[in-house]
C-alpha positions in Angstrom: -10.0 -6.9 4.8 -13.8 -6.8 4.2 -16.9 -8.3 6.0 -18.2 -12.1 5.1 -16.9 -14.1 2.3 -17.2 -13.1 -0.8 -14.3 -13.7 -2.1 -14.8 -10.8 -5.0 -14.9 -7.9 -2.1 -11.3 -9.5 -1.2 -10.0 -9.0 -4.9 -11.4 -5.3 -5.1 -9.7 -4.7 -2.1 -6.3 -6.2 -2.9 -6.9 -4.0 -6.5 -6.9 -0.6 -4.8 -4.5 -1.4 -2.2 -2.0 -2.5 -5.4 -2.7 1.1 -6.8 -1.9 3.2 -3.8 1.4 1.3 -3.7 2.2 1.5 -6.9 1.1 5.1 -7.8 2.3 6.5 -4.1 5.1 4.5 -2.9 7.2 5.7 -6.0 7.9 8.7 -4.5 8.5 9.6 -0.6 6.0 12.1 0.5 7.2 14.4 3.3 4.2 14.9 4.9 1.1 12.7 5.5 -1.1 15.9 4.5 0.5 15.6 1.3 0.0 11.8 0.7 -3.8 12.6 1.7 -4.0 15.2 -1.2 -2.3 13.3 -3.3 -5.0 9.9 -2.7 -7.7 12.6 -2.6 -7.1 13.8 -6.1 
């Protein structure tokens, strides 16, 4: 969630949390160390 009401911060937001899922939840990580490299990178 972001700050005010702009509803354009909102769809940025929603973007990248539609990335992570797609491109991390694919595959189960073992570790949250490697989920962080993984986001890093």
């Amino acid at each position: 969630m972001v700050d005010g009401y702009d509803c354009y911060q909102n769809a940025m937001a929603e973007r990248i949390n539609g990335i992570l899922k797609q491109d991390f939840l694919l595959h189960q990580c073992k570790t949250l160390q490697i989920l962080k490299v993984l986001v890093a990178q």
